[in-house]
N, C-alpha and C positions, 0 to 999 in steps of 0.2 A: 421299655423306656420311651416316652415321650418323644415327639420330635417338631422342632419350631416349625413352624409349616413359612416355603419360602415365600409368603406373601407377606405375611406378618413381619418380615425383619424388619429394622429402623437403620441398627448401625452393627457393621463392618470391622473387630478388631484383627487388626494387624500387626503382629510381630516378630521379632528374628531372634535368634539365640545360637548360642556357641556352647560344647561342651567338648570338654577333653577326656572323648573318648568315645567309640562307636556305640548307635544305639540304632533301636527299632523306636515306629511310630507310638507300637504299644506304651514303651517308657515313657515319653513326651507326654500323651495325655494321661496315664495314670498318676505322672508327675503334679501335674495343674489342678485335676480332681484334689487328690492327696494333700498336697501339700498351702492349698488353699479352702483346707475345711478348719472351718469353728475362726478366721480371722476375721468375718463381719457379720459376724451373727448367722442366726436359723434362717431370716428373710433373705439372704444373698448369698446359701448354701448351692454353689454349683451344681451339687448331683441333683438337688429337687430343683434345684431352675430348669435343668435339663427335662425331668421329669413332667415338668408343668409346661413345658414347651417356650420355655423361656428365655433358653440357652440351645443353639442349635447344633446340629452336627460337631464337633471340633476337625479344622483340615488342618493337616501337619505334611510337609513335603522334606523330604530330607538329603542333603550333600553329605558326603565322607570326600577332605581334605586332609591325607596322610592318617593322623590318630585322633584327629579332633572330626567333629560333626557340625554341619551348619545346617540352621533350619530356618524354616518359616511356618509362622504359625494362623490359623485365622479363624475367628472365634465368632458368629454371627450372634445378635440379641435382637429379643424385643422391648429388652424395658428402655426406659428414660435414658436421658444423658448424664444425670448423675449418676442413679445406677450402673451404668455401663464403664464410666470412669471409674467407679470405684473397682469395679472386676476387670480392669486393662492395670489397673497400681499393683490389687493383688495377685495379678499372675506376673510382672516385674519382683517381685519378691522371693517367686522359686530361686535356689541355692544348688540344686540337685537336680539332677536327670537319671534316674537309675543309679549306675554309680558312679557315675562320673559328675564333678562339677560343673556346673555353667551357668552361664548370662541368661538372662532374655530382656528385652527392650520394644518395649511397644512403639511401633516404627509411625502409625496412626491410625486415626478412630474414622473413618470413611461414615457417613450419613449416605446410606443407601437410599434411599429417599429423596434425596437430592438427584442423584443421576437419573432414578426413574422420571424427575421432574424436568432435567434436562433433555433426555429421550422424548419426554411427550409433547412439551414446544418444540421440538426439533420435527418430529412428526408432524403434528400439527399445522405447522407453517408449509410444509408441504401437500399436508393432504387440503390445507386453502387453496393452494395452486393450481390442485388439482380439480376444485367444484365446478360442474356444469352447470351453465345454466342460472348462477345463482347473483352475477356481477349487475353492478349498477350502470343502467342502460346507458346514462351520461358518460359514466367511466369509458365503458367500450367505446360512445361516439367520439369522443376525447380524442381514444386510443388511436383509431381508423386516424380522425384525424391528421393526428400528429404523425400518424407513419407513413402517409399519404406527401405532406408535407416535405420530410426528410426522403423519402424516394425522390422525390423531386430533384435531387442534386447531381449537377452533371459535370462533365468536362470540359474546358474552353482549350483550343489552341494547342499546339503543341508540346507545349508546358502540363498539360492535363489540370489545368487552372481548377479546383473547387469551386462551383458557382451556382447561384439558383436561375430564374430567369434573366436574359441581358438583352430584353427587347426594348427595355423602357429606358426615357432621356436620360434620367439620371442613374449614377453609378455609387452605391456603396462598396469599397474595399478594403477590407479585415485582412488578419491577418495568418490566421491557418485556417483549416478544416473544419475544427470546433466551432468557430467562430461563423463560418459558415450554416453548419447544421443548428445552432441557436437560434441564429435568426431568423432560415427555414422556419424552424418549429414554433415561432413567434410569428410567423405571418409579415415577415419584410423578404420580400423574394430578389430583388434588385443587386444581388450581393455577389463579391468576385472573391477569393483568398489568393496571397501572393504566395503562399508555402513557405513561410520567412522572412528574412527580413528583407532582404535584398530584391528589389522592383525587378518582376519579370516584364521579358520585352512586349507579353501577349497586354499587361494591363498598361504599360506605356502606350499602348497602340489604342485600346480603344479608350483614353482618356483625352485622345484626339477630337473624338465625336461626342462626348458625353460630360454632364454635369456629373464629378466628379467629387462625395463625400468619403475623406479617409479616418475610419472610424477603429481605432487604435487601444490599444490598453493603459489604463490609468499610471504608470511605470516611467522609471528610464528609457526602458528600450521602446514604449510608445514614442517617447522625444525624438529621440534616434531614428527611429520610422519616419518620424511629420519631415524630418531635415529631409531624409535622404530623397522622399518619392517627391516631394515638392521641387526639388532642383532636379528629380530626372522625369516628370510628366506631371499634365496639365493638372492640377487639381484644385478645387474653387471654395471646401469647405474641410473644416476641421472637426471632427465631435469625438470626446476621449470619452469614456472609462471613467468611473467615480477611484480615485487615488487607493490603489492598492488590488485591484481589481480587474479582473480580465473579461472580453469582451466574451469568450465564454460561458463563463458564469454569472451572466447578471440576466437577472430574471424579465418577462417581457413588459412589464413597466418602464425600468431601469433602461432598456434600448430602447424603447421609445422615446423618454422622455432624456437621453442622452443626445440623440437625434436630433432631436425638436432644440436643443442648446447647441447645437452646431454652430461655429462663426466663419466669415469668411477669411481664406487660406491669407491673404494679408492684416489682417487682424489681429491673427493671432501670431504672425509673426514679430507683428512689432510690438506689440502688449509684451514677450518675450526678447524683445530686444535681437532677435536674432537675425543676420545678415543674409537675405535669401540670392543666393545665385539665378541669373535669370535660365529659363528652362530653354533648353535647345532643342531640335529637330533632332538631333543625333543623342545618342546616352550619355551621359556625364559616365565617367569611370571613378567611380567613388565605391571601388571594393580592398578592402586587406590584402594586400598582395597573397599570392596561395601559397602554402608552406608543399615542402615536397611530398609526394604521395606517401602513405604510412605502409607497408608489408606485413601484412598480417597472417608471417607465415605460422605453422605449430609451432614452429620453437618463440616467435613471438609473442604466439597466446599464450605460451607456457611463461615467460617473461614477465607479463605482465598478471598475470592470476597470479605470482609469488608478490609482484607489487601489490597488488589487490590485498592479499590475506594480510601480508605485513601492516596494512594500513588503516586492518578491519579495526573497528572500534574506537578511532581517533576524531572524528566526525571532520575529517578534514578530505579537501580535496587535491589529487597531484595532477602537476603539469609535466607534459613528456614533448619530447620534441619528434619529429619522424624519425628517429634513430634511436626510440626508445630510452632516453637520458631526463629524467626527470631533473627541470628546469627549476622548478617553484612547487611549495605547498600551503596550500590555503583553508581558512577554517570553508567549510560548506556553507555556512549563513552568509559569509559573507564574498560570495564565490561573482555575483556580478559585481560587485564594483570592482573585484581585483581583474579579472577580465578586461574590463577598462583602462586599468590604471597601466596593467601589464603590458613593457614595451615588445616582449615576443611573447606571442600567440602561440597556444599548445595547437600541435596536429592530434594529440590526444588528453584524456581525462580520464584520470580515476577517482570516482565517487565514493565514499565511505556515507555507505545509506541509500536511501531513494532517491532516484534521478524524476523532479517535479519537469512539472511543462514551461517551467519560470529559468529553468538551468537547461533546458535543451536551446531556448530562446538564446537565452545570452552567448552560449558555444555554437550556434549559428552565427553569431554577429560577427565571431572573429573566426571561422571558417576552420573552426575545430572539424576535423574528419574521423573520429571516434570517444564514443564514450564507454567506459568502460565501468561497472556495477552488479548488482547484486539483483536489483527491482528495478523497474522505469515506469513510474506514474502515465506515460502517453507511447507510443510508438510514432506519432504522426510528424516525420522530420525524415528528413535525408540525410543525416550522419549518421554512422554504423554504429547502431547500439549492441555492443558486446554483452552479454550475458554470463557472469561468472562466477 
């Protein structure tokens, strides 16, 4: 007898059966030959497809469950897809297995073909990774570049301040890390990050000595920023973010020519109508009072991973107090305005979904001290990102 040779297959039948009553493999496929002869004619006669290498091996695996038998069946071919469908109906038709009755239900028709095609972009893509020798000289000069650039990033003060160089008059101040290493890699070196929202004492200090641009995210909480660092140090220009937009992700045109649209820090407060407090030598204290430490003992984490799983799938977010009492629950989309609007401040969150860099943002403003999730789009934040 013939045999499909396993290069030739195309597709993959699949299927399962039940009969009431113990059998051997022999049964099963004398069954399918048998009982599928002369129903589609001499061209799509099983034993000669077999024979012509058309029809390959048959694999049969079998369970005994008390007096009944479960199986699986799997039937490789190389003709077409219509052919193929038509001999997955015909063996749905067996009645019999030996002597006992049974089912069988073709569970599906797998296109073998496909996976190998999956396997060799999968390959593929790797073994590009791997070429010596073979990349565009520009690319690699690029590359050096850019990683030349972002080494560059160091630390200011005791705060461990993200910064690129802070030798020159004037001062750019972002807002995390990201924002930092972008601009690095853009070629603006001048640049401090506060690690949040809340003004560290290191860039109050040297906003003393320096022309001072606070260059902020297209958002709410950019606004929230312009208020807060302006009433607590020296700063002389404002330049935002295009509306929806973070200074992270905007490509090196986009900061530049954001830059270059900077206005002066009373400009823009009054084009916004907003009442500036004049800046003191000392700090304004313009923080959220702190909620009480959170205990995150086992039985805590255990505590909240049942809040977690109860909540999974509701795309909402819960607010807990340090005593673990969930306060409030909010849809996720619309998680910073409620932040704002909310007269008590969670010490914790749980997320249903991924925790983006836009939602660690806003539970910094209000000096959330954990969050609590699944996934986290960024790590770079000082709240404790729970893992669950």
């Amino acid at each position: 007898m013939a045999k499909v040779s396993p290069v030739s297959i195309k597709y993959m039948i699949h299927a399962n059966f039940v009969a009431e009553g113990a059998l051997e493999k022999p049964d099963v496929i004398g069954a399918i030959f048998g009982q599928t002869e002369g129903l589609l004619g001499a061209d799509l006669e099983m034993r000669e497809l077999q024979k012509e290498g058309k029809i390959g091996r048959i694999e049969v695996d079998l369970e005994r469950n008390d007096k009944r038998t479960l199986g699986k069946i799997k039937v490789p071919t190389a003709l077409d897809q219509s052919e193929t469908t038509l001999i997955a109906a015909a063996i749905e038709t067996i009645e019999r297995i030996g002597p006992s009755d049974s089912q069988i239900e073709v569970e599906r028709i797998e296109d073998v073909r496909g996976s190998k095609r999956d396997y060799i972009l999968e390959r593929a893509k790797k073994l590009m990774t791997e070429i010596q020798g073979s990349t565009d000289s520009r690319s690699i000069s690029n590359e050096i570049k850019e990683s030349a650039k972002i080494a560059n990033i160091q630390e200011y003060g005791d705060e461990k301040l993200p910064c690129g160089d802070l030798t020159d008059r004037e001062l750019i101040v972002v807002e995390g890390r990201a924002d930092v290493v972008n601009l690095l890699r853009n070629g603006v070196n001048n640049v401090i990050a506060m690690n949040g929202t809340k003004l560290p004492e290191g860039v109050r200090e040297l906003s003393k000595n320096k022309i001072v641009t606070l260059f902020v995210d297209g958002d709410r909480g950019g606004q929230l920023i312009i208020q807060n660092v302006t009433e607590n140090a020296r700063v002389q220009y404002i330049a935002i973010a295009p509306d929806g937009k973070e200074v992270e992700e905007l490509a090196g045109k986009e900061i530049l020519m954001n830059l270059r649209k900077r206005v002066p820090v009373e400009e823009y407060l009054s084009r916004n109508r907003i009442s500036r407090r004049p800046f003191n030598e000392e700090p304004v204290k313009k923080e959220i009072s702190e909620n009480k430490a959170v205990n995150l003992s086992e039985e805590n984490k255990l505590k909240l991973k049942k809040l977690s799983q109860d909540n999974e799938g509701s795309g909402k977010a819960l607010f807990l107090n340090s005593d673990l009492d969930v306060t409030d629950e909010v849809s996720v989309r619309s998680l910073g305005n409620a932040l704002r609007r909310n007269n008590e401040k969670p010490s914790i969150m749980i997320i249903d979904g991924t925790v983006t860099g836009s939602i660690i943002k806003s539970a910094e403003e209000v000096n959330c001290q954990v969050i609590a999730a699944k996934n986290f789009a960024t790590t770079d934040t000082k709240i404790k990102l729970l893992s669950l």
